[in-house]
C-alpha positions as CSV (number, residue, x, y, z in Angstrom):
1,X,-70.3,-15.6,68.2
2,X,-68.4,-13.5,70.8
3,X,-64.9,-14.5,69.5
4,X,-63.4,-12.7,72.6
5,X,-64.4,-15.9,75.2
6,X,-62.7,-17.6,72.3
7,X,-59.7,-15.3,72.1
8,X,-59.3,-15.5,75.9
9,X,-59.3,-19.2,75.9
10,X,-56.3,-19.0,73.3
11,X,-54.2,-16.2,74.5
12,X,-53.4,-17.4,78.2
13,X,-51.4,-19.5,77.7
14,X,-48.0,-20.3,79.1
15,X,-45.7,-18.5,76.7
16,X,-43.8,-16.5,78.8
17,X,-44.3,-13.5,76.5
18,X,-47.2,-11.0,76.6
19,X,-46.5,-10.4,73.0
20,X,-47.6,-13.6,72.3
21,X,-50.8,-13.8,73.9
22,X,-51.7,-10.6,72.1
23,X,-50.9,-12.5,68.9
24,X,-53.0,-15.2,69.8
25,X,-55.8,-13.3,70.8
26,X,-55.8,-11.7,67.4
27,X,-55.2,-14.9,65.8
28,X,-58.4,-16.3,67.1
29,X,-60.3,-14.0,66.8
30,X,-59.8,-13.9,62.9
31,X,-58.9,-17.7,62.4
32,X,-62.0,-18.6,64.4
33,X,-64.5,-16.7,61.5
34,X,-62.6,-18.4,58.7
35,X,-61.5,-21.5,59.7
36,X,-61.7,-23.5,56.7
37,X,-60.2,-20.2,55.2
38,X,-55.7,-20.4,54.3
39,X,-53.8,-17.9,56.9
40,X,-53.5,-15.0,54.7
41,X,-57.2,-15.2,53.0
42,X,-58.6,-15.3,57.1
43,X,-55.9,-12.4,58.1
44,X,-55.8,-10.2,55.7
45,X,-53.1,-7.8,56.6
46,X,-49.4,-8.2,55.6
47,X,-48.3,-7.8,59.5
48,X,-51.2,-10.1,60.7
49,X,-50.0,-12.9,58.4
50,X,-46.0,-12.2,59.1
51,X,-47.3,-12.3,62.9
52,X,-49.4,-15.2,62.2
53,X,-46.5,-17.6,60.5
54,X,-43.9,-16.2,63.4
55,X,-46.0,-16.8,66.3
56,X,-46.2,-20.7,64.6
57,X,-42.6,-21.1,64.1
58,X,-41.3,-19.2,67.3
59,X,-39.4,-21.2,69.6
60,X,-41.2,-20.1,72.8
61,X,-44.9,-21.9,71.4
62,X,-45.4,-25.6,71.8
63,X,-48.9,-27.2,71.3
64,X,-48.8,-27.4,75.3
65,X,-48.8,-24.1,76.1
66,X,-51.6,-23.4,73.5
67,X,-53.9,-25.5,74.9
68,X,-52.9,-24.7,78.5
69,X,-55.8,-21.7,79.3
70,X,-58.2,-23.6,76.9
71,X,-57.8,-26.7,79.6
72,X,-58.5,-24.6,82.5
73,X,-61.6,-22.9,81.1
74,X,-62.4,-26.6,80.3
75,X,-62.2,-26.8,84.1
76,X,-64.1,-24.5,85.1
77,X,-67.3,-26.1,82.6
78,X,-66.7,-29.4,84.1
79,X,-67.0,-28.1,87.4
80,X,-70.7,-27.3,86.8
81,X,-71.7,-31.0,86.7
82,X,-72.2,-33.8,88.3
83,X,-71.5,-35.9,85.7
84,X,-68.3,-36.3,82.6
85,X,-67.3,-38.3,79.7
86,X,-63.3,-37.9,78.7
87,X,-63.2,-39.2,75.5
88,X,-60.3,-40.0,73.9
89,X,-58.9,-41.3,70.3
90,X,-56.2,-41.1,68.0
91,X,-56.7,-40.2,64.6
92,X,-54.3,-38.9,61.6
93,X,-52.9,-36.0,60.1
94,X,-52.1,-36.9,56.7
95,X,-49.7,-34.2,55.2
96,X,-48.2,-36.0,52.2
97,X,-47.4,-33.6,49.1
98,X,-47.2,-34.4,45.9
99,X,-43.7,-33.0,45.9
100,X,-41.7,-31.3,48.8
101,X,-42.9,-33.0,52.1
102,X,-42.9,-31.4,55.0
103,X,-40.0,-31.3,56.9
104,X,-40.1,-33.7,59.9
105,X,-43.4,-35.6,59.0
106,X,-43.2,-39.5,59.6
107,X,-44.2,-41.8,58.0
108,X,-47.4,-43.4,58.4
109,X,-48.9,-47.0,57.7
110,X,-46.6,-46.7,54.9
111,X,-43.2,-45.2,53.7
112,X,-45.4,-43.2,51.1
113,X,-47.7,-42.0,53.2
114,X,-46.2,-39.1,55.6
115,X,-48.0,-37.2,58.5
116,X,-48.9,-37.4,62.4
117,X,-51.1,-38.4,64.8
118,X,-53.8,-36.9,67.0
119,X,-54.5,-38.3,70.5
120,X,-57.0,-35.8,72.0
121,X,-59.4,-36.2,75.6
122,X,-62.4,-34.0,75.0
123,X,-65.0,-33.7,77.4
124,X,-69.1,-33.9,76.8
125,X,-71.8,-33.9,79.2
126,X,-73.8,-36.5,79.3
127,X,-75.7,-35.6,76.4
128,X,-73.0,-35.3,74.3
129,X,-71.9,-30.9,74.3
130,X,-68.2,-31.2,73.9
131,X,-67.0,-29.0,77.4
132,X,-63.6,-28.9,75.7
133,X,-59.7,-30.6,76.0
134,X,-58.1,-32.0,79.2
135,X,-55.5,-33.2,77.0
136,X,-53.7,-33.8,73.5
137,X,-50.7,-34.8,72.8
138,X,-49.1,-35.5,68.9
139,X,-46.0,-37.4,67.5
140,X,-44.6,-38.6,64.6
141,X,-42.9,-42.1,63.6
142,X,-39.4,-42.9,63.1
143,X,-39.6,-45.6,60.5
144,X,-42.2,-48.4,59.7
145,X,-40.7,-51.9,61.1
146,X,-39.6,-54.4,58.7
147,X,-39.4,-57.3,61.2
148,X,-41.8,-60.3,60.7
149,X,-45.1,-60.9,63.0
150,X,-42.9,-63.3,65.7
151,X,-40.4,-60.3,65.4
152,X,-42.5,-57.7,66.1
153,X,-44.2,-59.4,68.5
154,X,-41.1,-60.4,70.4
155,X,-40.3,-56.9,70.3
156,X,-43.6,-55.6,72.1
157,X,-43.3,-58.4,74.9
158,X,-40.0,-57.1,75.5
159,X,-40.7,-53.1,75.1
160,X,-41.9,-51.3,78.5
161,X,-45.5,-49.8,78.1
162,X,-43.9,-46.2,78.4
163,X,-42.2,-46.7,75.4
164,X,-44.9,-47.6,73.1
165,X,-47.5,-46.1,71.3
166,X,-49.9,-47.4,73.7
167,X,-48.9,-45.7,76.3
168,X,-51.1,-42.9,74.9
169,X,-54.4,-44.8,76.3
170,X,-52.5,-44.5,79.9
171,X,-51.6,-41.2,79.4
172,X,-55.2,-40.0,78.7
173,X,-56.3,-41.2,81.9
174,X,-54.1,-39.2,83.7
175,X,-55.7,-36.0,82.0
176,X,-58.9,-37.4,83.0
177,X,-57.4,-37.6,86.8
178,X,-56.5,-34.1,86.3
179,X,-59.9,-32.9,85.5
180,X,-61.4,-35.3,88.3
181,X,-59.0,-33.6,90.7
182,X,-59.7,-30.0,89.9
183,X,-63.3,-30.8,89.7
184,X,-63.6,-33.6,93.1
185,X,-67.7,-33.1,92.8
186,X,-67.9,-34.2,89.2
187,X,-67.8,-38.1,88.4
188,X,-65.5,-38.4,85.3
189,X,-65.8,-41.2,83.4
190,X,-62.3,-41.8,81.0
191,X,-63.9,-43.5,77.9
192,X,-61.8,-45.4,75.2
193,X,-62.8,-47.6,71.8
194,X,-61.3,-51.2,71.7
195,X,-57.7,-49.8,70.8
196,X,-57.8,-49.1,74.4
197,X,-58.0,-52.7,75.6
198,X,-55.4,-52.4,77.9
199,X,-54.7,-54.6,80.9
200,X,-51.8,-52.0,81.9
201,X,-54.9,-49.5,81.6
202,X,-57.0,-51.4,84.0
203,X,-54.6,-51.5,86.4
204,X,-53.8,-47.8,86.4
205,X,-57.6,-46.8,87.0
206,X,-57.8,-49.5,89.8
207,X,-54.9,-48.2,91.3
208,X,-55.7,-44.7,91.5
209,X,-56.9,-42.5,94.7
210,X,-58.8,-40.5,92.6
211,X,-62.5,-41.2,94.2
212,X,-64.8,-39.4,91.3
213,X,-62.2,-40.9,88.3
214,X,-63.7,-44.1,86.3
215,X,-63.2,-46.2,83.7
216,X,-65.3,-47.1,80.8
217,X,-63.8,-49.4,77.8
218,X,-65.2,-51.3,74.9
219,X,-63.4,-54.7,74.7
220,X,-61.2,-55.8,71.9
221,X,-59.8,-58.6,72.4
222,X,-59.4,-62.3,74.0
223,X,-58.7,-62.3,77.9
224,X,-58.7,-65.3,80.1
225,X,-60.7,-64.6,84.0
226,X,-59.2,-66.2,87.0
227,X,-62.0,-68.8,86.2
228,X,-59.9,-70.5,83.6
229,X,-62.6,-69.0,81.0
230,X,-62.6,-65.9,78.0
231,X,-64.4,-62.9,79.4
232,X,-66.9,-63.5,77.1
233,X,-68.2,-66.6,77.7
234,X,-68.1,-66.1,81.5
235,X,-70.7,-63.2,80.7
236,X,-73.2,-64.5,78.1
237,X,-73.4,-67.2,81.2
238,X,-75.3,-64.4,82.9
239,X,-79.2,-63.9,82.4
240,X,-80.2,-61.4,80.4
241,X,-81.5,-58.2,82.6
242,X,-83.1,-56.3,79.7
243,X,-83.1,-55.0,76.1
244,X,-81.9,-51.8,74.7
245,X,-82.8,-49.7,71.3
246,X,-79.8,-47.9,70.5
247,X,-78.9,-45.7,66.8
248,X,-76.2,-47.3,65.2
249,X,-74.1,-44.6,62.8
250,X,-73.7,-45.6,59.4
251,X,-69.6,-46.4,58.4
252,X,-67.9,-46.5,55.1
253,X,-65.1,-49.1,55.2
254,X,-61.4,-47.1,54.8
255,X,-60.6,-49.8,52.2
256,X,-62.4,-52.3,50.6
257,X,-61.2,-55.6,51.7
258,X,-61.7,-54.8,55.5
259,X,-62.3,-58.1,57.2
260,X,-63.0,-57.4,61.0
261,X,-66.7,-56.7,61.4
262,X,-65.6,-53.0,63.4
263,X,-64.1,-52.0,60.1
264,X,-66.5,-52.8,57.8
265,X,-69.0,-50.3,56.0
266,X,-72.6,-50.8,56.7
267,X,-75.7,-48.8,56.6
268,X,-77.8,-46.6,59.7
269,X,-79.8,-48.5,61.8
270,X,-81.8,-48.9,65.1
271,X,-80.4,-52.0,66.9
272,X,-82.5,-54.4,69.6
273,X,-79.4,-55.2,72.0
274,X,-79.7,-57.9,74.7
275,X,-77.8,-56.6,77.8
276,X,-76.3,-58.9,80.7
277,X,-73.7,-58.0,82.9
278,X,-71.3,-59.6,85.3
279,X,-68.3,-58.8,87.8
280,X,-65.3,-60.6,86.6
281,X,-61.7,-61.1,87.8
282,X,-59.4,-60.5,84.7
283,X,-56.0,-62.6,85.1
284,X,-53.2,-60.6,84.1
285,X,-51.7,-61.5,80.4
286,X,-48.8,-64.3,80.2
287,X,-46.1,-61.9,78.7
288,X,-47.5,-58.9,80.9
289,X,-45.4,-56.7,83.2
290,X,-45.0,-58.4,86.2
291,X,-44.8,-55.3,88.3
292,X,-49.1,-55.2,87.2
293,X,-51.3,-57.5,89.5
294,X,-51.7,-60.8,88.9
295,X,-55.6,-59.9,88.7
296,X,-57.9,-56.7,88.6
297,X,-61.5,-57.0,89.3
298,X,-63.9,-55.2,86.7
299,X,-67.1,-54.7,86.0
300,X,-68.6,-55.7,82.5
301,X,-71.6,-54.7,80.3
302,X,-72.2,-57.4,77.2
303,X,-74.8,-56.1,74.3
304,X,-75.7,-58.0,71.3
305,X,-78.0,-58.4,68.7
306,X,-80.1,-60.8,68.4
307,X,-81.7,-60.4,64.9
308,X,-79.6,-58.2,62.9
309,X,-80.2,-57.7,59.2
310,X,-79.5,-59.5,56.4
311,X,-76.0,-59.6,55.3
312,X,-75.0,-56.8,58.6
313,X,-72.8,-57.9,60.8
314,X,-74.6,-58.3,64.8
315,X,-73.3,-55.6,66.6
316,X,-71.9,-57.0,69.8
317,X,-70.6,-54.5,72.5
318,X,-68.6,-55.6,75.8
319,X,-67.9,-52.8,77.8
320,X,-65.8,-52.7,80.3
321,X,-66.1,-50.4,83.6
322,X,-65.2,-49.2,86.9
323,X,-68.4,-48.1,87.2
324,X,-71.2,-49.5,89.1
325,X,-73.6,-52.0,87.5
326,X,-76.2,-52.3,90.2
327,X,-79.1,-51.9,88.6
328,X,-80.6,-51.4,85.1
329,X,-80.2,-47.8,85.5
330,X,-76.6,-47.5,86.3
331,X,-76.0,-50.2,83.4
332,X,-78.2,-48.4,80.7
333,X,-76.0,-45.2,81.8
334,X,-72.9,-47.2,81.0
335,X,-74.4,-48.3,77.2
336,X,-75.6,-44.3,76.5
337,X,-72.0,-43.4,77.8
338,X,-70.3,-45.2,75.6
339,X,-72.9,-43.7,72.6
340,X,-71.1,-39.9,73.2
341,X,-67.7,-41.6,72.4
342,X,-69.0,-41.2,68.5
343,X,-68.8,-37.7,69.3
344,X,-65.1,-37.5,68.6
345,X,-65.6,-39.0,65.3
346,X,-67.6,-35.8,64.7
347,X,-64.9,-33.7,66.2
348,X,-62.2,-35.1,63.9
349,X,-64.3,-34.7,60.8
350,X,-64.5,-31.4,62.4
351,X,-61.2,-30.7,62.6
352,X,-60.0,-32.0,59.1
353,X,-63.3,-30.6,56.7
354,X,-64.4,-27.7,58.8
355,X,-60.1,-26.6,59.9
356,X,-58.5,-28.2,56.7
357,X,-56.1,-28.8,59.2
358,X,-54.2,-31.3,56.6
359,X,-54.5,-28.8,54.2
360,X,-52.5,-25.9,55.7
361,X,-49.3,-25.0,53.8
362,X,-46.4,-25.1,56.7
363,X,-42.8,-26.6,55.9
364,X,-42.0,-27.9,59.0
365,X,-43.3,-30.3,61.0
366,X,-43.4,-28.1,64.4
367,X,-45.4,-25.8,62.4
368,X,-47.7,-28.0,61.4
369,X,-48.2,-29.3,65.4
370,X,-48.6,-25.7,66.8
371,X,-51.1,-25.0,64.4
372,X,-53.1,-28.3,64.9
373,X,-53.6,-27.2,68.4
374,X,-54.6,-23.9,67.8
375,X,-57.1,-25.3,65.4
376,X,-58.2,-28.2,67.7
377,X,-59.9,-25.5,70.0
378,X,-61.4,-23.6,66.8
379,X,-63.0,-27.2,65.8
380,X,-64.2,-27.4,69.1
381,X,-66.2,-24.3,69.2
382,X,-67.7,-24.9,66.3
383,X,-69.1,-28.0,67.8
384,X,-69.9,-26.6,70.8
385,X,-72.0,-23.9,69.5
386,X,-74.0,-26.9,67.1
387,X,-74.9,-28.7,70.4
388,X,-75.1,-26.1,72.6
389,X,-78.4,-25.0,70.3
390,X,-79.9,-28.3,71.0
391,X,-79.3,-29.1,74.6
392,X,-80.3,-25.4,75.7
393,X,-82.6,-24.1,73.2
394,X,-84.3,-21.5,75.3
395,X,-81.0,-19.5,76.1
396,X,-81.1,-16.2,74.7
397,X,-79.1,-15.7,71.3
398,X,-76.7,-13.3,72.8
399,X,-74.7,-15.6,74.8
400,X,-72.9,-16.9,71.9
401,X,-73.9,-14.2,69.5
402,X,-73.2,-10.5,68.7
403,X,-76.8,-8.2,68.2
404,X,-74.9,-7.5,64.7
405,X,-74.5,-11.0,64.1
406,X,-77.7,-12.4,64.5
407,X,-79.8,-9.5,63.2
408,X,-77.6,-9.4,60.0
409,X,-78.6,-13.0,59.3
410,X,-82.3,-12.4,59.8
411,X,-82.2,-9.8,57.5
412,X,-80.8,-12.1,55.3
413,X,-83.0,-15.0,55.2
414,X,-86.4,-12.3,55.5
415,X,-87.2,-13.2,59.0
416,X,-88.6,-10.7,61.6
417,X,-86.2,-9.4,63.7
418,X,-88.1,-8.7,67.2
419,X,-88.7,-5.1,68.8
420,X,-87.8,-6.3,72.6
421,X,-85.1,-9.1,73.5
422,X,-83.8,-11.6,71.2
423,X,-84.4,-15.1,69.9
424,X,-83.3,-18.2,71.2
425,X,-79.9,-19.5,71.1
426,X,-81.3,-22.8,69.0
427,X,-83.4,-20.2,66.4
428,X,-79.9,-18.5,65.7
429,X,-78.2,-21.4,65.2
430,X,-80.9,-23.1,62.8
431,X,-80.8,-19.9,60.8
432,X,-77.1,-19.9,60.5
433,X,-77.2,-23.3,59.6
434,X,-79.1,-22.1,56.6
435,X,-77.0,-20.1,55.1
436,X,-74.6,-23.2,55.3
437,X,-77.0,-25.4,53.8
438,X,-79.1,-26.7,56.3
439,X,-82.9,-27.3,54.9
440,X,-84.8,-26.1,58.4
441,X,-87.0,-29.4,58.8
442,X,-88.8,-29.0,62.2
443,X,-87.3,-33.2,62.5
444,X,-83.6,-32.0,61.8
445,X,-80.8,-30.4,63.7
446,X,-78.3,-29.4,61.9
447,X,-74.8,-30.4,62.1
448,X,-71.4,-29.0,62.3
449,X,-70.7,-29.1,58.4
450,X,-73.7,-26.6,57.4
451,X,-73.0,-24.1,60.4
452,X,-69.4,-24.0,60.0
453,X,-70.0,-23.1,56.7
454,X,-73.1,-20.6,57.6
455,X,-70.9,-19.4,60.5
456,X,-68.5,-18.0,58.0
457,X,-71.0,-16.0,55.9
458,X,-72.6,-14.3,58.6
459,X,-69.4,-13.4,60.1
460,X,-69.3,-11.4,56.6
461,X,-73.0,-10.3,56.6
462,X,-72.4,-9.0,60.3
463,X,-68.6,-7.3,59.5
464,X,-71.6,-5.3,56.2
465,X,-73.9,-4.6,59.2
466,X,-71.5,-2.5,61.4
467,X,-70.4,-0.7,57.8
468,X,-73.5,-0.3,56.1
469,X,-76.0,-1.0,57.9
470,X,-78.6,0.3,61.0
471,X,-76.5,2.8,63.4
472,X,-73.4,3.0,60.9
473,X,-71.4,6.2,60.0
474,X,-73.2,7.5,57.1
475,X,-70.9,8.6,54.3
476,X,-71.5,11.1,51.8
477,X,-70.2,12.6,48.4
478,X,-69.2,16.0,47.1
């Protein structure tokens, strides 16, 4: 890969110091070869790694100003098409230690527990290549509440949006308005799982002036139209307009008493979904702000399944959407929309296998956070290049990887390495893949886990190329 787009991506940022962005630059390119890989092991040198913790812990660096270049470059990508998914999602960093924690880490769902969390907005075409961040932001918790359910509930009623947790949902469509400002020909579509059933939410993306912004939100909850009905039941009163195949992922349960039916494990299957739709009027909740409007108007997608296996739970989908629902078209858009939103789950698995991210030995919580966003753009390369194979299989190799790189790797695995031009970008990355892992099925692509891992070694077979091999400085001995 040409670590230097990388490099460039990661050393403009807004640090107010050129020495700085020189650090980063050298930072990515050597983090971005071994990212699964400790500081030192990836660096190497003694001033690299002193460079490397001090850049981290410096005052001047915040995950902000990271990111800041990464966004624009995300920008310009975006700009491109006529067509975006912001997807965003929460997930944690779990950095408990068996002995000393790290300074500044909260705690988590329990005291015991101690770590952060994750909100990113990436952005994927719509076939699911991952253009990059248009925002992340992470915190930590104070203290886990004590208070019973009527407590804590009194308590939310009483707390303004801005100060929750929630808020992040509402913050993540701003980033989305950002990107649909800088790019005003692009339709961008802010995407969000249940969590981010939010009538504040709602109202935010139906109040803005942002022409080529939408919304698109799976439903998680009860909500009463001004019809004096549940949103559900007003839409299964529509007909049906059509049926819809769709791949649903397999899901291992986080524990093993999960009761709701979106948190339960089950197995990989190909789903027959009904699909009706409707234009409802949502009537704002009884404890809600009253500054919100008494009602928003919304469009909504329902899928379910009619005849779902034995013992699996029906999957049932109500999306929720700003965006038109016209015809079958625009509403099978809206279903294979809300499909790329698994592509974060991919990202984070990403992030925390591929990046170790929770793995990485800082003592400070700030530490920790500046690294996570360095990282987060390193885990999104890495995806990038996977997909990037797939959706443009005919681009030469050499966009995304050195001559050394890919001809190393050939050599390698015994395949011919051609006399004019190069091979395809999706031939590279299949033979990378391999030496990650990945069995070369003509069926199969492979995935980010086995070209991460190849990615490494023929960053290591290519470094033995420009040493050793064709066109290097021949050495001799007396």
């Amino acid at each position: 890969m040409k670590v230097v787009e990388l490099a460039e991506e990661l050393s403009g940022g807004e640090f107010g110091d050129a020495r700085l962005n020189r650090r980063a630059r050298v930072m990515a390119e050597a983090l971005a070869q071994y990212p699964n890989m400790s500081i030192p092991a990836a660096l190497k040198s003694k001033a690299d790694i002193e460079g490397a913790y001090r850049f981290f812990n410096n005052d001047s660096v915040k995950p902000d100003c990271i990111i800041a270049s990464h966004i624009e470059a995300t920008y310009q990508r975006i700009d491109s098409l006529d067509f975006i998914l912001c997807v965003q999602d929460t997930t944690e960093i779990d950095l408990t230690r068996p002995k000393q924690q790290v300074d500044g880490a909260g705690p988590m769902d329990c005291e015991s527990r101690r770590g952060a969390f994750f909100h990113p907005m990436i952005a994927f075409d719509a076939a699911g290549v991952p253009l990059g961040f248009v925002g992340q932001k992470s915190w930590t918790r104070e203290e886990i509440s004590r208070a019973s359910k009527a407590e804590k509930a009194e308590r939310r009623r009483k707390t303004p949006i801005e100060e929750k947790e929630s808020y992040r949902w509402i913050e993540g469509l701003r980033w989305a308005e950002k990107a649909a400002a800088a790019c005003p020909e692009t339709t961008t579509v802010c995407v969000g799982d249940s969590e981010s059933d939010i009538y504040d939410l709602f109202a935010a993306a139906t109040a803005s002036e942002q022409p080529n912004l939408h919304l698109l939100v799976r439903a998680g909850q009860n909500r009463n139209t001004t019809e004096g009905q549940d949103w559900v039941d007003q839409v299964r009163l529509a007909a049906k307009i059509g049926d819809q195949t769709v791949a649903v992922r397999a899901r291992i349960a986080k524990t093993g008493t999960a009761k709701s039916a979106r948190s339960r494990s089950r197995e990989a299957r190909t789903a027959e979904l009904e699909i009706r739709k409707a234009t409802i009027e949502l009537r704002r909740p009884v404890h809600g702000d009253r500054k919100l409007p008494a009602s928003i108007t919304v469009n909504v997608v329902l899928c379910e399944e009619t005849s779902p296996p034995e013992d699996a739970d029906p999957i049932s989908w109500m999306l929720v959407t700003t965006l038109a629902i016209d015809t079958i078209q625009q509403v099978q858009r809206i279903i294979s929309s809300y499909c790329v939103r698994w592509q974060i789950e991919v990202y984070f698995r990403t992030l925390k296998s591929g990046c170790k991210i929770e793995r990485r030995r800082f003592e400070a919580i700030d530490r920790v956070l500046n690294a996570l966003a360095f990282f987060s753009v390193i885990a999104w390369r890495v995806m990038y290049v996977c997909h990037l194979g797939r959706e443009c299989p005919e681009m030469d190799c050499e966009v995304m990887f050195e001559p050394s790189e890919w001809k190393s790797v050939y050599s390698v695995l015994g395949e011919e390495i051609p006399h004019d031009g190069c091979p395809s970008l999706n031939e590279v990355v299949r033979a990378v893949a391999r030496l990650g892992g990945f069995m070369n099925r003509a069926t199969d692509e492979p995935g980010t886990q086995t070209l991460w891992i190849g990615l490494q070694r023929s960053y290591d077979l290519s470094n033995a190329w420009n040493t050793f091999g064709p066109g290097a400085k021949k050495f001799s001995h007396d």
